[in-house]
N, C-alpha and C positions, 0 to 999 in steps of 0.2 A: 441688325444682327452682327455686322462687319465691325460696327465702331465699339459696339459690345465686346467682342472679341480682341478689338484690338489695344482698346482700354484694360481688360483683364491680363493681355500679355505686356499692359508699360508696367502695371502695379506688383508685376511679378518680378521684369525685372530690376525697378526700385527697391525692392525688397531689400534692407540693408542684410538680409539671413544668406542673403545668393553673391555668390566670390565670382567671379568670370572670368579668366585668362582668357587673351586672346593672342593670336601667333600672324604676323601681316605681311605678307610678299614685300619686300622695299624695293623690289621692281614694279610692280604694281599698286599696290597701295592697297589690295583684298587680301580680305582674312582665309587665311589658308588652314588654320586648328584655332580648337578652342576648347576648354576646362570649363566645366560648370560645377562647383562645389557648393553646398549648403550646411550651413550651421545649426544641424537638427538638437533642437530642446531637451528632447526625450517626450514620451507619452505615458500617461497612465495607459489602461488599458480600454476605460472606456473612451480617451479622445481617440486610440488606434482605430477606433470602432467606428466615433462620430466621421473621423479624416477622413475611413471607407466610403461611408455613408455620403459625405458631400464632395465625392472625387467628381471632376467633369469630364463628360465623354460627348466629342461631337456628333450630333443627332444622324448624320448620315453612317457612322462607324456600326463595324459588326459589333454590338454590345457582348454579345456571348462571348465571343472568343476572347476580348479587351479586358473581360473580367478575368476571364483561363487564365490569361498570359498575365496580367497583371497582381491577378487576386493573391496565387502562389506565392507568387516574390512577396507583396506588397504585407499577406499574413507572416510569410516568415522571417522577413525585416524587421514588424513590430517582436518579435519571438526575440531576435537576435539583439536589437537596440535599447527595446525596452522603454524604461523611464529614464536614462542615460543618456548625458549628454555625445554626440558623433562630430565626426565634419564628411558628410556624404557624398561624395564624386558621383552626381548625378548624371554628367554626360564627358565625354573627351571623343572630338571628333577630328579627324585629320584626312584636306581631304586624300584623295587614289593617288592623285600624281604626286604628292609630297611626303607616302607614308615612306616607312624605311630610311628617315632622313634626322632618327629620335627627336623628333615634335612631341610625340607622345611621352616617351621619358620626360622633354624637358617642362610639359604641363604635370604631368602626375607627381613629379620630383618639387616642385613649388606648391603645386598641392600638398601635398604631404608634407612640407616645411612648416605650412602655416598650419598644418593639423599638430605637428608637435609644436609650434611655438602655443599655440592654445590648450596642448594636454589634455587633445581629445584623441580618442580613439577612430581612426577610418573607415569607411564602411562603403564598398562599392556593389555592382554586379557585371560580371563579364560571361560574356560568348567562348564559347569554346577558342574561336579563332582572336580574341584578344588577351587571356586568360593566363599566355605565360609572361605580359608583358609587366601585369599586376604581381605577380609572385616574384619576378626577379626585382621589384617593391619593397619588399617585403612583406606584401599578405599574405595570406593563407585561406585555403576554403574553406566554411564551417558548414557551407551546406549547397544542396543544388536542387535545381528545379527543374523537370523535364514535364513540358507539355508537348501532346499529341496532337497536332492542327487540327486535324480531319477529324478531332472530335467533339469539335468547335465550329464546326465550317468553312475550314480552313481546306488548303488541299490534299489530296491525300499521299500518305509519305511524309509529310514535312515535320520535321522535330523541331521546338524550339528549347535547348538547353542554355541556364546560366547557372555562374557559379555562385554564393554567395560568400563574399571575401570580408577580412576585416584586418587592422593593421594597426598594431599596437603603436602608441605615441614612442617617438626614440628623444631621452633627453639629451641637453648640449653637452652630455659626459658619452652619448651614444648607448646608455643602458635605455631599457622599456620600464 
């Protein structure tokens, strides 16, 4: 089951479709932030459907709730992206003790470089608490998603809100 799993995450990230910036301590020599972009295709409607249809979810996970939290986003991505080609800022993480030190900026700002050097349009999701980091980006929210945990199995009280952002290519003249 491990080597399975672990097979599935080399082939992912071989995937020539996945960007990765990485950000390394040169005092230590560990990765401190990192960018994960993807160069989505576009879908018709029905592969949005099949992609639902054969997402992986590990056997021990709350299924219900993974669906809640995921399904939202994941329907109103396909809504937003379409059959169109993106470049997807699938993760940017930085870690505690290094944030406030624009790590972030400087992965989302090379992200975003190579999304306009390929004159595609960006397309992320953010947390309330990272949300103004994207807009000073220049994206903008077209849409948002609030789930209820506790109606899920989650605990009770807990909101999970993201935004859904997208960010028009800027060409080398600086117009969209």
């Amino acid at each position: 089951m491990l080597d399975r799993e672990i097979e599935r995450e080399l082939e992912f990230l071989r995937d020539p479709i996945n960007w990765y910036i990485w950000v390394v301590d040169t005092a230590t020599g560990e990765p401190v932030a990192y960018g994960w972009w993807q160069h989505a295709k576009g879908q018709s409607e029905e592969e949005w459907k099949a992609s639902w249809e054969r997402r992986w979810r590990p056997p021990e996970m709350n299924h219900a709730l993974a669906d809640a939290r995921g399904g939202a986003r994941f329907w109103k991505r396909a809504r937003i992206l379409g059959s169109g080609e993106s470049f997807i800022l699938k993760e940017l993480f930085v870690l505690h003790e290094f944030q406030r030190r624009g790590l972030g900026s400087m992965l989302l700002t090379a992200g975003l470089a190579k999304a306009d050097e390929l004159r595609l349009l960006a397309y992320t999701e953010a947390t309330p608490k990272g949300l103004h980091l994207y807009l000073r980006h220049g994206f903008r929210e077209v849409d948002r998603v609030t789930i209820h945990l506790e109606d899920w199995g989650g605990e009770k009280g807990v909101v999970d809100t993201f935004g859904l952002l997208v960010r028009d290519p800027i060409s080398p003249g600086g117009s969209t």
